[in-house]
BALO-411149 format. One record per atom (N, C-alpha, C, O): residue number from 0; residue in one letter; atom name; x negated, y negated, z. Coordinates in Angstrom, 2 decimals, decimal comma. Each point is the difference from the previous one (the first is absolute). Layout:
residues N
[pt NUM; 'A'; 'CA'; [X; Y; Z]]
...
END
This chain:
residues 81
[pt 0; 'X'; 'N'; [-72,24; -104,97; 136,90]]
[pt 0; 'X'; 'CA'; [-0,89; -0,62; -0,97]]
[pt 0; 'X'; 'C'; [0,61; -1,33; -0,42]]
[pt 0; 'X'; 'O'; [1,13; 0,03; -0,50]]
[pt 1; 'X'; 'N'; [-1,62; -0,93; 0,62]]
[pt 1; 'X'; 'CA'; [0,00; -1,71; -0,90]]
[pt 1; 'X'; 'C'; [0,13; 0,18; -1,17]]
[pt 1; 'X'; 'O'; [-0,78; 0,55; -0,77]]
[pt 2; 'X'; 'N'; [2,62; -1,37; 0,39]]
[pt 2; 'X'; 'CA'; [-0,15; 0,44; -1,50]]
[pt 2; 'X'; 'C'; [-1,13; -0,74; -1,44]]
[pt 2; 'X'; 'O'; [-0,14; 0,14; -1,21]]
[pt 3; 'X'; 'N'; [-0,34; -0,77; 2,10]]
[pt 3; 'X'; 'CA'; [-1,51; -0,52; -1,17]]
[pt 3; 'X'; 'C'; [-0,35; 1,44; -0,15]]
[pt 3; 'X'; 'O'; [0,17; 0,64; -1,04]]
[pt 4; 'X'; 'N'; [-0,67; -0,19; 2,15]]
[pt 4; 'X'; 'CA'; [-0,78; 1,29; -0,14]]
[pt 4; 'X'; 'C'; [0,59; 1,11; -0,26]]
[pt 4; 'X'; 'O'; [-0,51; 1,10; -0,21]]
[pt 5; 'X'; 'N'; [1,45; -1,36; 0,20]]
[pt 5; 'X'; 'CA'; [0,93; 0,87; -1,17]]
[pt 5; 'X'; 'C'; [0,36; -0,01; -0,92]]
[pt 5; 'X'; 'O'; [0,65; 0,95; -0,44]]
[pt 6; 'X'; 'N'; [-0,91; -2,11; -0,31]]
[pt 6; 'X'; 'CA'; [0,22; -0,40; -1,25]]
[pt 6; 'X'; 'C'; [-1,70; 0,57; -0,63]]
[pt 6; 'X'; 'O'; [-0,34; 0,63; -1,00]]
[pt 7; 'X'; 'N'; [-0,16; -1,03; 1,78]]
[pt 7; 'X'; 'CA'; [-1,67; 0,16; -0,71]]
[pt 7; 'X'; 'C'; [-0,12; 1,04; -0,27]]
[pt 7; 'X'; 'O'; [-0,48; 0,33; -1,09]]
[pt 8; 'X'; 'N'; [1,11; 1,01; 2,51]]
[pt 8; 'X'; 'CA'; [-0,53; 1,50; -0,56]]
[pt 8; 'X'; 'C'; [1,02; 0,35; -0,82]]
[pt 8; 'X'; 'O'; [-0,49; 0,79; -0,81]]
[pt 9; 'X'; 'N'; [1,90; -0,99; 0,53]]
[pt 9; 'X'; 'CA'; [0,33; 0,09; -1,33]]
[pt 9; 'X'; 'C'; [-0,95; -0,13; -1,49]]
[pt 9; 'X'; 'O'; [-0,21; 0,69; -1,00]]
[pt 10; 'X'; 'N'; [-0,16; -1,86; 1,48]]
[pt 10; 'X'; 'CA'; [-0,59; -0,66; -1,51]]
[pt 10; 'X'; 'C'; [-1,37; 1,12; -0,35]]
[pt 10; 'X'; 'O'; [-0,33; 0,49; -1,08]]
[pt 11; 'X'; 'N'; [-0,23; -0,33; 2,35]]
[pt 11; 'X'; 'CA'; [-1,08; 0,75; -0,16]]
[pt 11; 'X'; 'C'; [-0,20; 1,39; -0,18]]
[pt 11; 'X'; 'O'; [-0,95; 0,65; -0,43]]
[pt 12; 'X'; 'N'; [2,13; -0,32; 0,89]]
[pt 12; 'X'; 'CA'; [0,56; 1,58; -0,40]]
[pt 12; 'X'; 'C'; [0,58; 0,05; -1,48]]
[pt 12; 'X'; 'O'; [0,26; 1,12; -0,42]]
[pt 13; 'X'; 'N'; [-0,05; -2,05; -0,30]]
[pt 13; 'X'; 'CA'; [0,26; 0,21; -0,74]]
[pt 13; 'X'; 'C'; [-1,35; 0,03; -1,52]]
[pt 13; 'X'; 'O'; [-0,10; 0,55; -1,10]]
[pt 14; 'X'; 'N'; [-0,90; -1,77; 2,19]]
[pt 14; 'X'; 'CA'; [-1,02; -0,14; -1,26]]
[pt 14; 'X'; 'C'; [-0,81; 1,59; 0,14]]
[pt 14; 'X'; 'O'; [-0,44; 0,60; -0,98]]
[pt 15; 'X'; 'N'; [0,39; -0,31; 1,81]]
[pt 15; 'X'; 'CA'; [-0,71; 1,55; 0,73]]
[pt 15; 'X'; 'C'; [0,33; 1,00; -0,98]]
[pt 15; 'X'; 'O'; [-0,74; 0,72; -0,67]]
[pt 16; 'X'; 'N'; [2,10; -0,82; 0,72]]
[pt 16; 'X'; 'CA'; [0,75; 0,97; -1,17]]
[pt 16; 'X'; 'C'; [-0,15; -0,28; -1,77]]
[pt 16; 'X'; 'O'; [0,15; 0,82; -0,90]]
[pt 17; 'X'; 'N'; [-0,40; -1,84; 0,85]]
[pt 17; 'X'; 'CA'; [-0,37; 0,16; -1,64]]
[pt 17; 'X'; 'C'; [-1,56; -0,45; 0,05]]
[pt 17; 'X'; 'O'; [-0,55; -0,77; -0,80]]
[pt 18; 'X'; 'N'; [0,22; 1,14; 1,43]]
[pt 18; 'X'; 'CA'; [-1,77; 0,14; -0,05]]
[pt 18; 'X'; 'C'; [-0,30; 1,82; -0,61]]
[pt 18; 'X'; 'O'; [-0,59; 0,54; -0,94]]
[pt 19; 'X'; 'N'; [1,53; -0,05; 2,34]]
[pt 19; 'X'; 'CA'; [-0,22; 1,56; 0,09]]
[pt 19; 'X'; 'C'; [1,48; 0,64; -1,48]]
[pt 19; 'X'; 'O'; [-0,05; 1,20; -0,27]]
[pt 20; 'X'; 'N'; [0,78; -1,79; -0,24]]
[pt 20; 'X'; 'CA'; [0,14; 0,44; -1,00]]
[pt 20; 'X'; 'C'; [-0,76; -0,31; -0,99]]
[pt 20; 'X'; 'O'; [-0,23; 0,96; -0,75]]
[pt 21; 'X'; 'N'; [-0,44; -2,34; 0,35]]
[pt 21; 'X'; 'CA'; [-1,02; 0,14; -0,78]]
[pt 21; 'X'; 'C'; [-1,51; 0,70; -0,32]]
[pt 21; 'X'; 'O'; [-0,69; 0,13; -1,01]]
[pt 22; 'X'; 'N'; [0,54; 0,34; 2,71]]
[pt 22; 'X'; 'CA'; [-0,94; 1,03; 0,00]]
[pt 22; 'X'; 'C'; [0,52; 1,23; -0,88]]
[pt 22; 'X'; 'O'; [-0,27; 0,55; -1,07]]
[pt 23; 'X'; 'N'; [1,23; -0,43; 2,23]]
[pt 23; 'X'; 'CA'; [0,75; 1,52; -1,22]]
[pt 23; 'X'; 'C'; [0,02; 0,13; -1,17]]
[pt 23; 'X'; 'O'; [-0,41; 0,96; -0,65]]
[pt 24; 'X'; 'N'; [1,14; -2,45; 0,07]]
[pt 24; 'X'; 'CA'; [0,49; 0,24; -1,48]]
[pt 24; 'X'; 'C'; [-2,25; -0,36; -1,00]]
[pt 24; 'X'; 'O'; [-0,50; 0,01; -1,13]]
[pt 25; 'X'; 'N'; [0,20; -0,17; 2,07]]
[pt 25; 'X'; 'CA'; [-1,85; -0,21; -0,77]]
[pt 25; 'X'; 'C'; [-0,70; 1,95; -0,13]]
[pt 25; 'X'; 'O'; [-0,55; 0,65; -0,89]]
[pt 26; 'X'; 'N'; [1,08; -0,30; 2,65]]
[pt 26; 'X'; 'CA'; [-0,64; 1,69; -0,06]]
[pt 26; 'X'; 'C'; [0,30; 0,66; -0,76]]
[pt 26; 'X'; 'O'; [-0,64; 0,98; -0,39]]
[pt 27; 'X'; 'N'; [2,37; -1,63; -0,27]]
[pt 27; 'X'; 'CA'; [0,45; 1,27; -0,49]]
[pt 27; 'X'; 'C'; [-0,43; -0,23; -1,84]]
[pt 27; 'X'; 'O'; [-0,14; 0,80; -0,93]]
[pt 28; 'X'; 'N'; [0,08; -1,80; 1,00]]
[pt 28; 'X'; 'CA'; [-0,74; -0,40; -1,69]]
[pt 28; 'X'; 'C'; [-0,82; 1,16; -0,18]]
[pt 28; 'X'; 'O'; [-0,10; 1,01; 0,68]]
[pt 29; 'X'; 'N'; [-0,62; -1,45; -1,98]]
[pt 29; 'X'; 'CA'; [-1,38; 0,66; -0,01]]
[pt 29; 'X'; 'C'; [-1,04; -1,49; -0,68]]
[pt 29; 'X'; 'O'; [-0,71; -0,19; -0,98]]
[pt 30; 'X'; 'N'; [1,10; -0,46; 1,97]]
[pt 30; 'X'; 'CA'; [-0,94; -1,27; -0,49]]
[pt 30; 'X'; 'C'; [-1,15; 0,04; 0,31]]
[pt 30; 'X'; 'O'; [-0,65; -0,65; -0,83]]
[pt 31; 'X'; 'N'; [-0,27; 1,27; 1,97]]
[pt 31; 'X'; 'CA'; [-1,14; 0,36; 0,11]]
[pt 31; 'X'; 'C'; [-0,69; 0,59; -0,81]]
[pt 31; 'X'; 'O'; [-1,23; 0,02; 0,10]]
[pt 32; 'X'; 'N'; [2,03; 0,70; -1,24]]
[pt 32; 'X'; 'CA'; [-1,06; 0,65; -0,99]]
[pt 32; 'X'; 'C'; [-0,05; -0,58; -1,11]]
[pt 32; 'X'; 'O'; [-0,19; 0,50; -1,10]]
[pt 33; 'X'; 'N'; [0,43; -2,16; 1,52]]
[pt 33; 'X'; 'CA'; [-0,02; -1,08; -1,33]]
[pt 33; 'X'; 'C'; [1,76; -0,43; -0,45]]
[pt 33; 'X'; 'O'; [1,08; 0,54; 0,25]]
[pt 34; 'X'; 'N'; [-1,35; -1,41; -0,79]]
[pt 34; 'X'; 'CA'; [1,45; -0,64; 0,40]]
[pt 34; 'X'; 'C'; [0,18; -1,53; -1,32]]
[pt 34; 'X'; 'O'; [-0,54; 0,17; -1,09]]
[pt 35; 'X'; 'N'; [1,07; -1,11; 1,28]]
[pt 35; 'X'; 'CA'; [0,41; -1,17; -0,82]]
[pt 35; 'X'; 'C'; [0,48; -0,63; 1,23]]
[pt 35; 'X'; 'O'; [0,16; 0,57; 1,08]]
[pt 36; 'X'; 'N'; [0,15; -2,30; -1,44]]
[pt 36; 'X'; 'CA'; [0,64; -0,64; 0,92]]
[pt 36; 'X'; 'C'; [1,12; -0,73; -1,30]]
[pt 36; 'X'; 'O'; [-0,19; -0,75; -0,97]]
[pt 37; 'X'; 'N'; [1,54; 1,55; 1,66]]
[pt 37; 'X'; 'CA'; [0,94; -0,60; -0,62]]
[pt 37; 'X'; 'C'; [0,54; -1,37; 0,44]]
[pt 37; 'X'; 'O'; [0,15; 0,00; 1,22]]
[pt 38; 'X'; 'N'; [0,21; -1,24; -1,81]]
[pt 38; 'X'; 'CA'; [0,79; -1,38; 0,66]]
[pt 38; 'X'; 'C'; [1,27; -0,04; -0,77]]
[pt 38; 'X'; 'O'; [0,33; 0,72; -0,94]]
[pt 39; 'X'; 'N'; [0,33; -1,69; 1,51]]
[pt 39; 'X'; 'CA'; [1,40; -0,40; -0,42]]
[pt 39; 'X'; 'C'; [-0,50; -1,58; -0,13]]
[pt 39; 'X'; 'O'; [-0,86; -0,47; 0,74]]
[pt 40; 'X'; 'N'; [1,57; -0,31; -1,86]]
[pt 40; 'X'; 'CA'; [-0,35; -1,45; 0,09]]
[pt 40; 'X'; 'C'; [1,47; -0,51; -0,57]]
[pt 40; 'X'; 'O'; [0,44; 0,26; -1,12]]
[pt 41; 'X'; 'N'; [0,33; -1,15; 2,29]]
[pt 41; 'X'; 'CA'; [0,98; 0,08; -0,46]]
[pt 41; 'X'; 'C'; [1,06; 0,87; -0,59]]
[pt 41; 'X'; 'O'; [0,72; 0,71; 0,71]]
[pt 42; 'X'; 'N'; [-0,63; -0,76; -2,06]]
[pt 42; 'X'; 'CA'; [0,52; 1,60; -0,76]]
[pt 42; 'X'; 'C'; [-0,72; 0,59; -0,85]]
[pt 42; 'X'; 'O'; [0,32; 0,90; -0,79]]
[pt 43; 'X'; 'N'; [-1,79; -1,67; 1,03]]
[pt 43; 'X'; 'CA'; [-0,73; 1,46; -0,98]]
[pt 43; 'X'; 'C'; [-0,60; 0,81; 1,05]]
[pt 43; 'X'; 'O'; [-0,15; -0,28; 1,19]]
[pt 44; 'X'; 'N'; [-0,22; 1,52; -1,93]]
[pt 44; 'X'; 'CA'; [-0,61; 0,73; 0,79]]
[pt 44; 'X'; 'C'; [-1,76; 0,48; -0,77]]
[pt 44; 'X'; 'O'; [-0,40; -0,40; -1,09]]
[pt 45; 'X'; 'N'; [-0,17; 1,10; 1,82]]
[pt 45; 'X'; 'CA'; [-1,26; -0,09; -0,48]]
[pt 45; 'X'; 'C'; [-0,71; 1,33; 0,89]]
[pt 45; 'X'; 'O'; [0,39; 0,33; 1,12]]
[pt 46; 'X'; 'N'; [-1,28; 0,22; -1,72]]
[pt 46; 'X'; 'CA'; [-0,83; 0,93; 0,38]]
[pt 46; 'X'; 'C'; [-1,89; -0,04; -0,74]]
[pt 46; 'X'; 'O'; [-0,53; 0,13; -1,11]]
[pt 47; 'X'; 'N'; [0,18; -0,34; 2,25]]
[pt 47; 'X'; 'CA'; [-1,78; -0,15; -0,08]]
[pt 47; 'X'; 'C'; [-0,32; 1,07; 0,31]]
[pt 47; 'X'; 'O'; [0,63; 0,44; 0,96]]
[pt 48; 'X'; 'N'; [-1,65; 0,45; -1,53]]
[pt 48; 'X'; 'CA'; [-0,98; 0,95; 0,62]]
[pt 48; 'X'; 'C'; [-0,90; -0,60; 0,94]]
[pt 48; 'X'; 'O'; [-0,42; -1,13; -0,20]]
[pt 49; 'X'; 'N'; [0,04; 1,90; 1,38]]
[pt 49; 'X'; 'CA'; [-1,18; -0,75; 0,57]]
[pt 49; 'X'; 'C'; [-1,41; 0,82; -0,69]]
[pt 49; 'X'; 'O'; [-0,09; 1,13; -0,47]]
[pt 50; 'X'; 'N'; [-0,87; -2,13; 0,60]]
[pt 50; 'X'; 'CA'; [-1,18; 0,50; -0,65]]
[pt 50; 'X'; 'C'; [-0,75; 0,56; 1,87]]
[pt 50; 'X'; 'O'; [0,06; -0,69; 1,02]]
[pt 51; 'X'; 'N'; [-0,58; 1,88; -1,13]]
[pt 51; 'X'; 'CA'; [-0,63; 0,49; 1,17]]
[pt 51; 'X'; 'C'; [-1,24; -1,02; 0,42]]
[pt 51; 'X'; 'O'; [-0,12; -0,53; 1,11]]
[pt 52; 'X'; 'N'; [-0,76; 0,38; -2,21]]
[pt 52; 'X'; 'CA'; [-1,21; -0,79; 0,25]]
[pt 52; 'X'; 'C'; [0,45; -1,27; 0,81]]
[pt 52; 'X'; 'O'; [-0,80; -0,21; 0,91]]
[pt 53; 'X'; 'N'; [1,43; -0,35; -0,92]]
[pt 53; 'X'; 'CA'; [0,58; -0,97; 0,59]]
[pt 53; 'X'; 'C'; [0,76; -0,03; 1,34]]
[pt 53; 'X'; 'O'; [-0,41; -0,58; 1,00]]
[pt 54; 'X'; 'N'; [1,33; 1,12; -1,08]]
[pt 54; 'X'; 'CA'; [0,60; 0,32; 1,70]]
[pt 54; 'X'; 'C'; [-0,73; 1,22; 0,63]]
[pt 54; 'X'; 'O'; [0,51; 0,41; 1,05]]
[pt 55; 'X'; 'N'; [-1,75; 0,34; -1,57]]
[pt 55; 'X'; 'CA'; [-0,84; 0,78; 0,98]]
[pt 55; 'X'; 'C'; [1,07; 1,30; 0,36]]
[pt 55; 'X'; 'O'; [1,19; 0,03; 0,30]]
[pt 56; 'X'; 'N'; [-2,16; 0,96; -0,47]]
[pt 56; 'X'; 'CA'; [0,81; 1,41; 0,68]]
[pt 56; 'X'; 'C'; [0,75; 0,13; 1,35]]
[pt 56; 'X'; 'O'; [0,99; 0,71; 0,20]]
[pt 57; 'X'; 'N'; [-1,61; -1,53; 0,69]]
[pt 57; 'X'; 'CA'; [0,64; 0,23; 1,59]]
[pt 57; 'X'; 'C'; [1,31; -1,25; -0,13]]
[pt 57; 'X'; 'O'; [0,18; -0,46; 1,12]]
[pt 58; 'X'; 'N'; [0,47; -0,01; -1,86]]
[pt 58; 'X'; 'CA'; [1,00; -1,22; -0,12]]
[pt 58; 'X'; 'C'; [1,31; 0,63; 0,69]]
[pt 58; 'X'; 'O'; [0,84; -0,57; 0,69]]
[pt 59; 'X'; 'N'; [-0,93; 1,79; -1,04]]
[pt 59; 'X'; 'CA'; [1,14; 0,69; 0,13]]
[pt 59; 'X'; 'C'; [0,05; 0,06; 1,64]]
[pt 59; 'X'; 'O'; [0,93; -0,39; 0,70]]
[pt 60; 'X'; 'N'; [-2,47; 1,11; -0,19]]
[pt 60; 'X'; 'CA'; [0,16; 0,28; 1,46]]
[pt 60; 'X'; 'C'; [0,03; -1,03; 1,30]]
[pt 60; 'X'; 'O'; [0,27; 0,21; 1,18]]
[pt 61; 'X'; 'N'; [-0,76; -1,73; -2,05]]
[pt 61; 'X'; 'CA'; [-0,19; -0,69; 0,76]]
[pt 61; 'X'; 'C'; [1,43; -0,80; 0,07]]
[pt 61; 'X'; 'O'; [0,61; -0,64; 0,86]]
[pt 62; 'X'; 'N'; [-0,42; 0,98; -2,05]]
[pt 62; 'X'; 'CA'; [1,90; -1,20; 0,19]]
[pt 62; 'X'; 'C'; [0,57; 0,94; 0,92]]
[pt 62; 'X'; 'O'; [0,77; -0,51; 0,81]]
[pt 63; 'X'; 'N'; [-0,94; 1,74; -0,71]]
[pt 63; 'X'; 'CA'; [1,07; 0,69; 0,84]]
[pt 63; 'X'; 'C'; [-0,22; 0,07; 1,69]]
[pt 63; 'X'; 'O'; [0,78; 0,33; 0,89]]
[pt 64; 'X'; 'N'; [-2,61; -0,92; -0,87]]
[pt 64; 'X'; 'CA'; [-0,24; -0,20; 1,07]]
[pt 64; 'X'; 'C'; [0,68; -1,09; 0,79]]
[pt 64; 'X'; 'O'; [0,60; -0,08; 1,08]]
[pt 65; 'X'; 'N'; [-1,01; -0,90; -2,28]]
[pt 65; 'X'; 'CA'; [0,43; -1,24; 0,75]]
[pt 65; 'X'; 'C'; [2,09; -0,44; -0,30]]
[pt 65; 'X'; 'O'; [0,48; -1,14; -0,06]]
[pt 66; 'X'; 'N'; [0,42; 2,72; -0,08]]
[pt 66; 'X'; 'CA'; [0,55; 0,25; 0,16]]
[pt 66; 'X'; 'C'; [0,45; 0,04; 1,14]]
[pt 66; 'X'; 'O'; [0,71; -0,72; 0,71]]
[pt 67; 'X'; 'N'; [-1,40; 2,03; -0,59]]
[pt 67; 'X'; 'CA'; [0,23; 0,38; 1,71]]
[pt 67; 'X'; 'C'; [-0,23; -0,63; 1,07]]
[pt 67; 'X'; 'O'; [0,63; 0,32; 1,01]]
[pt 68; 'X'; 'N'; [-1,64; -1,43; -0,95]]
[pt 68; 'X'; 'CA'; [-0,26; -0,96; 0,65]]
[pt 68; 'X'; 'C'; [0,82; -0,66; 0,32]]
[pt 68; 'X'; 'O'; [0,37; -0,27; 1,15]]
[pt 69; 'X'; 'N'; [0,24; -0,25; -2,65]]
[pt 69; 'X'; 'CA'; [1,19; -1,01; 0,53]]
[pt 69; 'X'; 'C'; [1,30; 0,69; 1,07]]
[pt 69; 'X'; 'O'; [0,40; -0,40; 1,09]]
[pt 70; 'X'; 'N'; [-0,01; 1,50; -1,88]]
[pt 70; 'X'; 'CA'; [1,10; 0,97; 1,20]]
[pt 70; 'X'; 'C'; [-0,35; -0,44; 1,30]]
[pt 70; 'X'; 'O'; [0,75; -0,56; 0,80]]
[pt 71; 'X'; 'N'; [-2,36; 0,95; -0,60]]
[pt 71; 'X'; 'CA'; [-0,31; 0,33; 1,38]]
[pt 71; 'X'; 'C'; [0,28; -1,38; 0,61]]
[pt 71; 'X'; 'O'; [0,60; -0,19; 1,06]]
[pt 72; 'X'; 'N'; [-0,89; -0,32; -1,52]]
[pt 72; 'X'; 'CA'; [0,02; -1,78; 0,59]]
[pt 72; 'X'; 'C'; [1,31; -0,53; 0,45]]
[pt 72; 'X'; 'O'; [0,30; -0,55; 1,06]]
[pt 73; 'X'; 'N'; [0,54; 0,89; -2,31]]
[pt 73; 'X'; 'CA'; [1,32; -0,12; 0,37]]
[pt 73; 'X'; 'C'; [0,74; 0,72; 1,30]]
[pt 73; 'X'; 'O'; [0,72; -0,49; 0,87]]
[pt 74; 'X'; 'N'; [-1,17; 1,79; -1,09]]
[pt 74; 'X'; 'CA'; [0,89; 0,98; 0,57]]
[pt 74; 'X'; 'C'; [-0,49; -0,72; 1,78]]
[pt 74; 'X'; 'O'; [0,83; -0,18; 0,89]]
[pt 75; 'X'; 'N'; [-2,33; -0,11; -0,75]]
[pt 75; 'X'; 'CA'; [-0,60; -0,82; 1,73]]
[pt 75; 'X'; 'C'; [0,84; -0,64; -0,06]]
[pt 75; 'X'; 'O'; [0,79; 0,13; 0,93]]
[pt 76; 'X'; 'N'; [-0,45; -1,14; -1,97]]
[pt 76; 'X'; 'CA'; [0,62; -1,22; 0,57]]
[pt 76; 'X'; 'C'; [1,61; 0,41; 0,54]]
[pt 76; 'X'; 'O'; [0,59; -0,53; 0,94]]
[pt 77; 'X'; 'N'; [-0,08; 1,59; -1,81]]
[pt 77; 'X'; 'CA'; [1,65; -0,13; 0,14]]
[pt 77; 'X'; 'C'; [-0,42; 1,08; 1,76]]
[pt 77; 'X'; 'O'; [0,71; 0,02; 1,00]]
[pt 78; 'X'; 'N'; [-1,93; 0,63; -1,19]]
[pt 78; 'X'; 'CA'; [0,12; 0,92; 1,81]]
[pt 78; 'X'; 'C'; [0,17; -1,53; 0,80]]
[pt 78; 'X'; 'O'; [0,98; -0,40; 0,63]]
[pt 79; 'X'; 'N'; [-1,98; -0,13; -0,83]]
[pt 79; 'X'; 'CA'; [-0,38; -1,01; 1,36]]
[pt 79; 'X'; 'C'; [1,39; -0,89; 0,12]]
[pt 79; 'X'; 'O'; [0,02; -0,74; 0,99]]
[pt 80; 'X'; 'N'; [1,51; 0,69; -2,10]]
[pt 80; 'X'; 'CA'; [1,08; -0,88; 0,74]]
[pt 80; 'X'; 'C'; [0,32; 0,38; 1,28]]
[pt 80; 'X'; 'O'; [0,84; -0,64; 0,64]]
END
């Protein structure tokens, strides 16, 4: 293997992997049954409720779709080095 292309599937094995721990660390929540979006700003910190009417009931299934999407995308690209 060309170490470009070894540098790349490094890089890409690695973004692969905190995709699929962020899947994990989302399944294992219980944020699907309603949730808040916490931020950090600088050194404050902060916590919003989300209002449902607004981000819609399926928010949950579709971020996780277009979750998995991204994996999948990644994971073609790091097969096809």
């Amino acid at each position: 293997m060309e170490k470009d292309k070894f540098i790349k599937a490094i890089e890409l094995n690695k973004e692969i992997e905190e995709y699929k721990e962020h899947k994990a660390e989302l399944e294992k929540s219980q944020i699907k049954y309603g949730g808040g979006l916490k931020f950090t700003y600088n050194s404050h910190y902060g916590e919003v409720p989300l209002k449902k009417e607004l981000f819609g009931s399926d928010f949950f299934k579709k971020y996780m779709q277009a979750l998995d999407n991204k994996i999948e995308t990644l994971e073609k690209e790091f097969n096809e080095l």
